[in-house]
N, CA, C and O atoms as a Maestro MAE file, in Angstrom:
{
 s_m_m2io_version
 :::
 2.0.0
}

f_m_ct {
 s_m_title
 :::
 protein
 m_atom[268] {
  # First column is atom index #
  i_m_mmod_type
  r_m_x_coord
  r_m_y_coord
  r_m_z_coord
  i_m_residue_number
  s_m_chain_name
  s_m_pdb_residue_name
  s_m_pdb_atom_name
  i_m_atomic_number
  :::
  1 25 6.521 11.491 9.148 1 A "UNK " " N  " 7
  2 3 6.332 12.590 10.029 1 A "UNK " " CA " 6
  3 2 5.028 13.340 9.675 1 A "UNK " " C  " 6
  4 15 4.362 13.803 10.601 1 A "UNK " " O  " 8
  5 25 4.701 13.460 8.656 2 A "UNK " " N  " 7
  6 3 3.467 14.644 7.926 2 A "UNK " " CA " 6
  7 2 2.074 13.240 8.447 2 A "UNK " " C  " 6
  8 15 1.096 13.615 9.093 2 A "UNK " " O  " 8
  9 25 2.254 11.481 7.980 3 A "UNK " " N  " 7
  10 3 1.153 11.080 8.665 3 A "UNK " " CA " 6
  11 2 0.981 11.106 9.952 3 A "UNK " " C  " 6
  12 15 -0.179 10.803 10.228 3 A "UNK " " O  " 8
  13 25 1.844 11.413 11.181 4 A "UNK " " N  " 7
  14 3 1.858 11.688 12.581 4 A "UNK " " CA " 6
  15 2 1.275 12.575 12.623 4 A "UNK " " C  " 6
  16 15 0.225 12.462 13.256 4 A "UNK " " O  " 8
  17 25 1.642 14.230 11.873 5 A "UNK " " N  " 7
  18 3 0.821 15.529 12.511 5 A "UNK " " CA " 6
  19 2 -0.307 15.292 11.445 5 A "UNK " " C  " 6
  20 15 -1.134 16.030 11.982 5 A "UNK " " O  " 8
  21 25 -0.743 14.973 10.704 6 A "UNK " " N  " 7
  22 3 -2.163 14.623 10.073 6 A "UNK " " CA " 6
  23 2 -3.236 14.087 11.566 6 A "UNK " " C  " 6
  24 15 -4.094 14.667 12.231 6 A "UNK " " O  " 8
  25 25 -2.748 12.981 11.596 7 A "UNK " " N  " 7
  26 3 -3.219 12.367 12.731 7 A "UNK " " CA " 6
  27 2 -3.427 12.487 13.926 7 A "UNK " " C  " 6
  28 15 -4.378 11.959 14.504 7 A "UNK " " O  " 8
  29 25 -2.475 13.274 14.517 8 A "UNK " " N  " 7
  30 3 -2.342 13.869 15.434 8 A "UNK " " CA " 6
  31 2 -3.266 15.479 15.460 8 A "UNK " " C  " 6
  32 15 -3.899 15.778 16.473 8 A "UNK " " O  " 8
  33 25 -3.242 16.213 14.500 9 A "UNK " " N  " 7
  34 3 -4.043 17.182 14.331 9 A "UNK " " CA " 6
  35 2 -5.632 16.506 14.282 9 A "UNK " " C  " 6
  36 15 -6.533 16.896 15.024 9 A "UNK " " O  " 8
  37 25 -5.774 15.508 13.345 10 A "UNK " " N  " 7
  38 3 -7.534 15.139 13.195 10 A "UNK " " CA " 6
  39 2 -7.824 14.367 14.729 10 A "UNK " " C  " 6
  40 15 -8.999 14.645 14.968 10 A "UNK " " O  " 8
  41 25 -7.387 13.679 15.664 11 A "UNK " " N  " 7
  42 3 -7.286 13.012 16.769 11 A "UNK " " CA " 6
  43 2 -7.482 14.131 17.632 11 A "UNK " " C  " 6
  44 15 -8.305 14.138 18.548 11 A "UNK " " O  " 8
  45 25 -6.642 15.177 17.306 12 A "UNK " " N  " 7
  46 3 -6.759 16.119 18.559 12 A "UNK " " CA " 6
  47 2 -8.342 17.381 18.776 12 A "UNK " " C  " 6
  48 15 -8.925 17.895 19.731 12 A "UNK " " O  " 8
  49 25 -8.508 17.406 16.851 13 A "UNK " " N  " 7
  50 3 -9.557 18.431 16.668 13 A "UNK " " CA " 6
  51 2 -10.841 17.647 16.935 13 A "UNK " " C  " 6
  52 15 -11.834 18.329 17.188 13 A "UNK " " O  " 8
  53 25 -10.991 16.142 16.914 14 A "UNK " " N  " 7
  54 3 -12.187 15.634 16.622 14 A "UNK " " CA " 6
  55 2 -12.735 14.835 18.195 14 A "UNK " " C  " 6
  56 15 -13.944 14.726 18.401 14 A "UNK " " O  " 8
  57 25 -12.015 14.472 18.919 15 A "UNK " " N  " 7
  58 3 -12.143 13.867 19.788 15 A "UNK " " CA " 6
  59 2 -11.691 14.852 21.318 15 A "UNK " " C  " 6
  60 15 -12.296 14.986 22.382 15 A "UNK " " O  " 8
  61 25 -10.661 15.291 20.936 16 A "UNK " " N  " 7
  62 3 -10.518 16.130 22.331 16 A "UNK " " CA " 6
  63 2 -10.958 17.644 22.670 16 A "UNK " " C  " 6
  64 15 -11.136 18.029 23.826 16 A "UNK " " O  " 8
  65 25 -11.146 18.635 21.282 17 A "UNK " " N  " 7
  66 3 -11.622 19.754 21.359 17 A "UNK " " CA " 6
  67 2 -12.674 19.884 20.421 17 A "UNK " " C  " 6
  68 15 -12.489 20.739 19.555 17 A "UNK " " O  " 8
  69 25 -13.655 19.291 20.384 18 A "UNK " " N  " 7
  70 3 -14.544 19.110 19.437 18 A "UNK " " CA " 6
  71 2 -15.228 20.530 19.676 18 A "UNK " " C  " 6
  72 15 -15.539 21.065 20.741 18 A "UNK " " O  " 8
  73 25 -15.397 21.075 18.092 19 A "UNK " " N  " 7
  74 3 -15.913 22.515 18.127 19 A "UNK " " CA " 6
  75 2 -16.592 22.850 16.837 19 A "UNK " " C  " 6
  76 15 -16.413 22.347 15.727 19 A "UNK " " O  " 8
  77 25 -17.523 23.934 17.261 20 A "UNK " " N  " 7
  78 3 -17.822 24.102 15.104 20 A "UNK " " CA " 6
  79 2 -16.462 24.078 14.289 20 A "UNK " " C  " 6
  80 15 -16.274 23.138 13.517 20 A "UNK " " O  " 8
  81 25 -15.722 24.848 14.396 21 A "UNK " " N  " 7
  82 3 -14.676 25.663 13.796 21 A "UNK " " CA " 6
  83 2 -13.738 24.253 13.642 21 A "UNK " " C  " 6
  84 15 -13.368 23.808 12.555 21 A "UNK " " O  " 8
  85 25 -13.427 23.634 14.988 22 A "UNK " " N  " 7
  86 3 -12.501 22.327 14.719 22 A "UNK " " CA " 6
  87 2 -12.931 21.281 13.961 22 A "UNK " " C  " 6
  88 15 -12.242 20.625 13.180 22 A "UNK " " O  " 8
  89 25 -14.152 21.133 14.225 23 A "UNK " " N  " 7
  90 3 -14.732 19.704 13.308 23 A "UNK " " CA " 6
  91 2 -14.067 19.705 11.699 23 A "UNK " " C  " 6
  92 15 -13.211 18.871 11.404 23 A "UNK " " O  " 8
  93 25 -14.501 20.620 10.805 24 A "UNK " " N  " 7
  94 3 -13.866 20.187 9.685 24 A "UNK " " CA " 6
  95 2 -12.311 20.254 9.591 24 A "UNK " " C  " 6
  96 15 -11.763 19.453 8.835 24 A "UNK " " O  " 8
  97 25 -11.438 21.278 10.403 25 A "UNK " " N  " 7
  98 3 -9.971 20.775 10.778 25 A "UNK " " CA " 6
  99 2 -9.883 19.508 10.906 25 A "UNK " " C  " 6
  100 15 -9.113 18.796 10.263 25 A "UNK " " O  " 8
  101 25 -10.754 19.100 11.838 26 A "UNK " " N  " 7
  102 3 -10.382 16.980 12.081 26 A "UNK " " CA " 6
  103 2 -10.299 16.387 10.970 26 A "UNK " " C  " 6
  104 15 -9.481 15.628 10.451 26 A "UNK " " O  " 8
  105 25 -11.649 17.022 10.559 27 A "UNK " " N  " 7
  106 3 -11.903 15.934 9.023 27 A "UNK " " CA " 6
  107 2 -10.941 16.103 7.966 27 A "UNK " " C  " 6
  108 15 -10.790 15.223 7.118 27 A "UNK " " O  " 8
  109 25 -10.249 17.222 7.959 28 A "UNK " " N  " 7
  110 3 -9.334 17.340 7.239 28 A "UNK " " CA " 6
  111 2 -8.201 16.347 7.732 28 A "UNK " " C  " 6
  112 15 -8.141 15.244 7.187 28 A "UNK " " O  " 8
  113 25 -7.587 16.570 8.411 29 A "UNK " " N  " 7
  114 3 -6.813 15.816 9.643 29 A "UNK " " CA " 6
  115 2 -6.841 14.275 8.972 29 A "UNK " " C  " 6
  116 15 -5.924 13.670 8.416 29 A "UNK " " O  " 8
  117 25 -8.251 13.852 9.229 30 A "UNK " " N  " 7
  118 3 -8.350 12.432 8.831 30 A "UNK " " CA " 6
  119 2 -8.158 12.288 7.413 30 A "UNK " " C  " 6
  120 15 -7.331 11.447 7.063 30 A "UNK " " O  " 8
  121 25 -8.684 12.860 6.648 31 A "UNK " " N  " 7
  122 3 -8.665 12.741 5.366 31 A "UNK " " CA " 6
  123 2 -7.171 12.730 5.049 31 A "UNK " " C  " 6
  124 15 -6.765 11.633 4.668 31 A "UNK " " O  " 8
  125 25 -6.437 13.519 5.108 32 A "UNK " " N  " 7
  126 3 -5.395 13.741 4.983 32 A "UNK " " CA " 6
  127 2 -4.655 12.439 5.327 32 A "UNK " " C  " 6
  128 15 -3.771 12.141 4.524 32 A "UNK " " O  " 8
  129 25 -4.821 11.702 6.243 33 A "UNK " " N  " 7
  130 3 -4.150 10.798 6.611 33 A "UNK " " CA " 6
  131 2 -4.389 9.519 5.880 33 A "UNK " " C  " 6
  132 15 -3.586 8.616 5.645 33 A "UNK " " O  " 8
  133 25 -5.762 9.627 5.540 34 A "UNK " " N  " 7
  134 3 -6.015 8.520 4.725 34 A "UNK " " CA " 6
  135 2 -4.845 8.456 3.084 34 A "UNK " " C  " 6
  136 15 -4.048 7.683 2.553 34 A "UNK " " O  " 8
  137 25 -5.400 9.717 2.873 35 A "UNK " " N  " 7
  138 3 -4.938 10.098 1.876 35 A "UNK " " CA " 6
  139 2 -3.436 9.580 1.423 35 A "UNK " " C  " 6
  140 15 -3.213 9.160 0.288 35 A "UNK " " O  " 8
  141 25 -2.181 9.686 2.727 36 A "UNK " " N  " 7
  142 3 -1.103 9.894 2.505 36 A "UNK " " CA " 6
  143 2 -0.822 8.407 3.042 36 A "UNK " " C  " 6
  144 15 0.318 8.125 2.672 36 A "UNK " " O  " 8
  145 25 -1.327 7.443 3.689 37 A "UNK " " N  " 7
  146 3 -1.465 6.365 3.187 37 A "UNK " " CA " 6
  147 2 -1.358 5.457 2.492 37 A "UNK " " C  " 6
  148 15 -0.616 4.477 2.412 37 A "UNK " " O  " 8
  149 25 -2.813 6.167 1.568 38 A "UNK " " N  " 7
  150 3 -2.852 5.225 0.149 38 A "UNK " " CA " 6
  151 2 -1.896 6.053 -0.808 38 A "UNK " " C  " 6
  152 15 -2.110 5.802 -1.994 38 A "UNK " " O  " 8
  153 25 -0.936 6.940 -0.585 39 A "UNK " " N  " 7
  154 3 0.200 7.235 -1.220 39 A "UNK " " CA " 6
  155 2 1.306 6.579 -0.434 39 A "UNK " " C  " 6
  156 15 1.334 5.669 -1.262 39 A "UNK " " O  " 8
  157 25 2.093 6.282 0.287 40 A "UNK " " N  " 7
  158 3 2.487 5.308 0.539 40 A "UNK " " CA " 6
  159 2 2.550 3.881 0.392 40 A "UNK " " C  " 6
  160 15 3.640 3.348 0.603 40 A "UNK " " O  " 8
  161 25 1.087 2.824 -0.095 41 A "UNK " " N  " 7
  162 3 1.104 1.783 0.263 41 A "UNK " " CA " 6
  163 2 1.557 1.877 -1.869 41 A "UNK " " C  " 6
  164 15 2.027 0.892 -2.437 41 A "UNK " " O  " 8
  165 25 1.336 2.892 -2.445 42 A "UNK " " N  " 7
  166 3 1.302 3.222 -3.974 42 A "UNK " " CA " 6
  167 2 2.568 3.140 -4.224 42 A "UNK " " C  " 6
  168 15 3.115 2.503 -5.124 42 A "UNK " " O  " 8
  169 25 3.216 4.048 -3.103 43 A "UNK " " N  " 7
  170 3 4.565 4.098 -3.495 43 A "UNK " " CA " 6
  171 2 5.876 2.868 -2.958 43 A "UNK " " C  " 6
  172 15 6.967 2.536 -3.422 43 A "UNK " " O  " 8
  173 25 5.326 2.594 -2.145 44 A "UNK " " N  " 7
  174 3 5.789 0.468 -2.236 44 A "UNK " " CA " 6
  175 2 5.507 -0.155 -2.813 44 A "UNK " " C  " 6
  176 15 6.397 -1.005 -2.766 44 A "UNK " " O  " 8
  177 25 4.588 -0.562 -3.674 45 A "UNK " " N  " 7
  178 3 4.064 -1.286 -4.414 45 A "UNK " " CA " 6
  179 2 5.049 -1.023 -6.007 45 A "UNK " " C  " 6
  180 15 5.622 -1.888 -6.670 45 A "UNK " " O  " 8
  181 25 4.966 0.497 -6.271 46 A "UNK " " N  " 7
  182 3 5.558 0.865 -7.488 46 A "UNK " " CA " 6
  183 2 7.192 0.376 -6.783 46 A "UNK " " C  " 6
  184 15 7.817 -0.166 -7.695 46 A "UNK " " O  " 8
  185 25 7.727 0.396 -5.956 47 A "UNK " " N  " 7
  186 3 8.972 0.304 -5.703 47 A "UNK " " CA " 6
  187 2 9.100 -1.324 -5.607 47 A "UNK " " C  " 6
  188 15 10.118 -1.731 -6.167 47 A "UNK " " O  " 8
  189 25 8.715 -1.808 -5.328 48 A "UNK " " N  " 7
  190 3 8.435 -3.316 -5.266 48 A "UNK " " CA " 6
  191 2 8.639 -4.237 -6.735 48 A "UNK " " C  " 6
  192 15 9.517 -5.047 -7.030 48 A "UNK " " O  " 8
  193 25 7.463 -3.757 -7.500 49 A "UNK " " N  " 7
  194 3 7.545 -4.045 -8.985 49 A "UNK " " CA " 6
  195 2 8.481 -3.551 -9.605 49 A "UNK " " C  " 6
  196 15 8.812 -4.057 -10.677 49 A "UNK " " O  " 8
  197 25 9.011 -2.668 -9.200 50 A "UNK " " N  " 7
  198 3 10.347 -2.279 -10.246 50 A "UNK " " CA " 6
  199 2 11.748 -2.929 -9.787 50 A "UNK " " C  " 6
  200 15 12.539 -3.258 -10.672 50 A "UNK " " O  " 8
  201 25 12.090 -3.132 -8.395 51 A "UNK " " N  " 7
  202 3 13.106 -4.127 -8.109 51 A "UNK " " CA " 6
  203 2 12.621 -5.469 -8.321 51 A "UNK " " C  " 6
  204 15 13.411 -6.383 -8.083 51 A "UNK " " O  " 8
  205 25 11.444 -5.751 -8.732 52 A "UNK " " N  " 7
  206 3 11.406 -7.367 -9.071 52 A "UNK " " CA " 6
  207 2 11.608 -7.439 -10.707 52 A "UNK " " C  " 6
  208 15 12.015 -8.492 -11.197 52 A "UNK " " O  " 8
  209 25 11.308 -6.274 -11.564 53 A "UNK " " N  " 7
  210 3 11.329 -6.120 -12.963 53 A "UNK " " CA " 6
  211 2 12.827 -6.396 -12.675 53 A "UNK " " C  " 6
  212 15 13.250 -7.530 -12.449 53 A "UNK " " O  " 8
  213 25 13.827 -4.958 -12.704 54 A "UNK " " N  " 7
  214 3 15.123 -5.326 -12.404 54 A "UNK " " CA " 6
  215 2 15.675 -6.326 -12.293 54 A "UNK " " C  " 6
  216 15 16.288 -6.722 -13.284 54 A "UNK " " O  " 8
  217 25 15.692 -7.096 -11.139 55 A "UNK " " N  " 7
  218 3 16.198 -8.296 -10.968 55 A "UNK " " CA " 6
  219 2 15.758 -9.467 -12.188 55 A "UNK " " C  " 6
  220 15 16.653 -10.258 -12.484 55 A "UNK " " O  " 8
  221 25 14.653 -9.588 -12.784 56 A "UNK " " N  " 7
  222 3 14.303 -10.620 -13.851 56 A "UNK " " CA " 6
  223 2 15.442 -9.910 -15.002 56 A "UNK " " C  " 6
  224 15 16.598 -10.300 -15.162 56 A "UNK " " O  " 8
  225 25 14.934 -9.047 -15.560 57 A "UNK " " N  " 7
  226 3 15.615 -8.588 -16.322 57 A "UNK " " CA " 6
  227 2 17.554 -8.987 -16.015 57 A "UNK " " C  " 6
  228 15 18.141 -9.424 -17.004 57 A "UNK " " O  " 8
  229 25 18.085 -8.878 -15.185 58 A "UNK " " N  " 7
  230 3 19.362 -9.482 -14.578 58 A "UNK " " CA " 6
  231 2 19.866 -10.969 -14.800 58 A "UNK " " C  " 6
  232 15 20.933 -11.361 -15.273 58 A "UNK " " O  " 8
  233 25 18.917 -11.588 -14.378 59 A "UNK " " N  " 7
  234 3 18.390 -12.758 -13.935 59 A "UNK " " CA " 6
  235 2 18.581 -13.253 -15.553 59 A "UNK " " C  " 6
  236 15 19.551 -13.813 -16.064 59 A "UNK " " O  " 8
  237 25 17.096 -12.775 -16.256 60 A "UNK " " N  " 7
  238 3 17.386 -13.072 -17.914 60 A "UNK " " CA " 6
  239 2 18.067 -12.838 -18.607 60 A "UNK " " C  " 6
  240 15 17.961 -13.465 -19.661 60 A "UNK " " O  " 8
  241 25 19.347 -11.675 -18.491 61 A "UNK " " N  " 7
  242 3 20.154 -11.280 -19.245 61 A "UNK " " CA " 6
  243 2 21.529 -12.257 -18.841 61 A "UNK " " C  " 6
  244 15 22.376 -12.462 -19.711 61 A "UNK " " O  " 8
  245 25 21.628 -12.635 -17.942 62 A "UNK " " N  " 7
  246 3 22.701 -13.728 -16.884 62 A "UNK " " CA " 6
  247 2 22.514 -15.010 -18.157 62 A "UNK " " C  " 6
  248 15 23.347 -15.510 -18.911 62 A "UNK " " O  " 8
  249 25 21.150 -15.232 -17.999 63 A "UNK " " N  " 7
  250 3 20.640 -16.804 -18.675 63 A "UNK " " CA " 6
  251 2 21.303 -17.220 -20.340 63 A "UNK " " C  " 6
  252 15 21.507 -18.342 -20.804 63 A "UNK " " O  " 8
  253 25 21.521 -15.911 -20.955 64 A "UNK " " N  " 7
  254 3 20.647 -15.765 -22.490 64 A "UNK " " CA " 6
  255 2 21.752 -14.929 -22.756 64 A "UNK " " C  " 6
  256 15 21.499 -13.724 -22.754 64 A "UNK " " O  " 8
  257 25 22.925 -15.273 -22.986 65 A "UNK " " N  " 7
  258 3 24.336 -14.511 -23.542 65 A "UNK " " CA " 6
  259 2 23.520 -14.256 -25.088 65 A "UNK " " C  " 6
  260 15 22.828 -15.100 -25.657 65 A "UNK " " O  " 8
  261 25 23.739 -13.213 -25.452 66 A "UNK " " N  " 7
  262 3 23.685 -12.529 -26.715 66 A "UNK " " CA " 6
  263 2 24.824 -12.631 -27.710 66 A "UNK " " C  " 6
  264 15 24.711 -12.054 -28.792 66 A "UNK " " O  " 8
  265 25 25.835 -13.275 -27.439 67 A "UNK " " N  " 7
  266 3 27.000 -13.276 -28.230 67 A "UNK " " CA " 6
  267 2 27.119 -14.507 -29.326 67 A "UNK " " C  " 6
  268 15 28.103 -14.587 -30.060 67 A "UNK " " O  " 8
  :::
 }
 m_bond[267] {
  # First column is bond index #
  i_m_from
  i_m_to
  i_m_order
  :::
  1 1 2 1
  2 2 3 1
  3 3 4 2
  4 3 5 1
  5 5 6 1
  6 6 7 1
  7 7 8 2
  8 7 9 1
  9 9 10 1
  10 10 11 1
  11 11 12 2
  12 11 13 1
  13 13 14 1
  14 14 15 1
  15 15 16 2
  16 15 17 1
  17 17 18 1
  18 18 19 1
  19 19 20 2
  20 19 21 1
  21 21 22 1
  22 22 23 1
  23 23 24 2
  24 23 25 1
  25 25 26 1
  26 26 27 1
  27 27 28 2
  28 27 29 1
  29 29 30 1
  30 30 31 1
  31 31 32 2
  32 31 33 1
  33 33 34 1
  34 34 35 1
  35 35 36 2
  36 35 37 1
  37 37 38 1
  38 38 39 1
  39 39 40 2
  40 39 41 1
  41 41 42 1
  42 42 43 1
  43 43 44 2
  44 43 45 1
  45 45 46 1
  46 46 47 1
  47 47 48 2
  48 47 49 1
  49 49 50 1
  50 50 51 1
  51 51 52 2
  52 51 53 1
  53 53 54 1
  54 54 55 1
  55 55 56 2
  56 55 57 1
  57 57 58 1
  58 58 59 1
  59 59 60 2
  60 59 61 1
  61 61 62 1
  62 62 63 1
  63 63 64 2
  64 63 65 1
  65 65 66 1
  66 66 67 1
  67 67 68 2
  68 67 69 1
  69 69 70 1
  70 70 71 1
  71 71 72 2
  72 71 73 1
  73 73 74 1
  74 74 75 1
  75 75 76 2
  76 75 77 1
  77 77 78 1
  78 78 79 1
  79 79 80 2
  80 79 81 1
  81 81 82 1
  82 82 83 1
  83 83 84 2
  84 83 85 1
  85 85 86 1
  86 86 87 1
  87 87 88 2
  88 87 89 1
  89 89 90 1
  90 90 91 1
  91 91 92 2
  92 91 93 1
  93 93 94 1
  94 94 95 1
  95 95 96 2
  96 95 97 1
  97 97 98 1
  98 98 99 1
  99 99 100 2
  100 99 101 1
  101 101 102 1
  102 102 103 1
  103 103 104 2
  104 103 105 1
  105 105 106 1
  106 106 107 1
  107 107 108 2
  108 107 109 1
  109 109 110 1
  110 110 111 1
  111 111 112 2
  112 111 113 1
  113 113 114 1
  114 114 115 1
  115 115 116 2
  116 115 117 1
  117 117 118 1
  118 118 119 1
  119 119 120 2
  120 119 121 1
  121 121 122 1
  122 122 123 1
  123 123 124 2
  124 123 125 1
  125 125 126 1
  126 126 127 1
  127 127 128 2
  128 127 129 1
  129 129 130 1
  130 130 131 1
  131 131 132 2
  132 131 133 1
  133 133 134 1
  134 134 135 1
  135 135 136 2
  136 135 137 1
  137 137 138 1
  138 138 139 1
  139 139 140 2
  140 139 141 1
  141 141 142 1
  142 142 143 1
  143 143 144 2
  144 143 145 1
  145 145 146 1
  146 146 147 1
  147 147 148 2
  148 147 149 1
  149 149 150 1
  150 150 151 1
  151 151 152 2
  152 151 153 1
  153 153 154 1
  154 154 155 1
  155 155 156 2
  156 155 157 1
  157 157 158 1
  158 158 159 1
  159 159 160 2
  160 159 161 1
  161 161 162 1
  162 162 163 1
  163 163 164 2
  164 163 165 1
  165 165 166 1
  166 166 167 1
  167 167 168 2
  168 167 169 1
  169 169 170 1
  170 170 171 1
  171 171 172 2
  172 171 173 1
  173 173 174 1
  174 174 175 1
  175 175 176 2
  176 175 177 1
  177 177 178 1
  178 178 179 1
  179 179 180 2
  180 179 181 1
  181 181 182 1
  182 182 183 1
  183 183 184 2
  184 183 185 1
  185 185 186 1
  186 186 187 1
  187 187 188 2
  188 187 189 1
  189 189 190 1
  190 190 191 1
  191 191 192 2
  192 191 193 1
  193 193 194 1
  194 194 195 1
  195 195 196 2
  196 195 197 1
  197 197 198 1
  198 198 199 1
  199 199 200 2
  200 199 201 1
  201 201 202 1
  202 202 203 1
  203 203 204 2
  204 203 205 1
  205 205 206 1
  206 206 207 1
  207 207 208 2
  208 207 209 1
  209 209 210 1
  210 210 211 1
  211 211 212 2
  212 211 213 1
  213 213 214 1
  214 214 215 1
  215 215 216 2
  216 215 217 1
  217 217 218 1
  218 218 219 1
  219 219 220 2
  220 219 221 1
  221 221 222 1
  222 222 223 1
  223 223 224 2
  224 223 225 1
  225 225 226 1
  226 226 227 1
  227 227 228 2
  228 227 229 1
  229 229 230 1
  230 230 231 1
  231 231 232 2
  232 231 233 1
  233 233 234 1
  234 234 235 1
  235 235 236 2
  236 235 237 1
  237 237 238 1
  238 238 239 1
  239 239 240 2
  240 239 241 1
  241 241 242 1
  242 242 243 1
  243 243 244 2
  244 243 245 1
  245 245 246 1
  246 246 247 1
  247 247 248 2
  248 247 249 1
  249 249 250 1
  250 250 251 1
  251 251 252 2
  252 251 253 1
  253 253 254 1
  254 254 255 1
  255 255 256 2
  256 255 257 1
  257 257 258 1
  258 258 259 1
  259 259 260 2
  260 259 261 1
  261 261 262 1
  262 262 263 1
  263 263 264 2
  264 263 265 1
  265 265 266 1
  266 266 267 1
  267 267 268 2
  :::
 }
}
């Protein structure tokens, strides 16, 4: 929802009401979106590697009785 009104705010300030005052709103706008993005694609990635750690770890502990 927050990358929609990012986007939606820099889309709206930069292209449809282009103004002194709006221009760096856009750029914010965009930036922002970039931004939350590459926090997203960060926060799959970290979620990704840790259910594949998990599962090995499972996986190896299944294999390799300790008893």
């Amino acid at each position: 929802m927050l990358l929609a009104f990012f986007s939606m705010v820099g889309f709206w300030f930069l292209f449809e009401k282009l103004t002194p005052l709006g221009a760096p709103v856009g750029v914010i706008g965009v930036v922002m979106t970039i931004i939350l993005t590459g926090f997203e694609m960060f926060i799959q990635f970290l979620q990704a590697f840790l259910f594949a750690m998990l599962a090995a770890m499972y996986i190896g502990n299944s294999l390799h009785a300790e008893h």
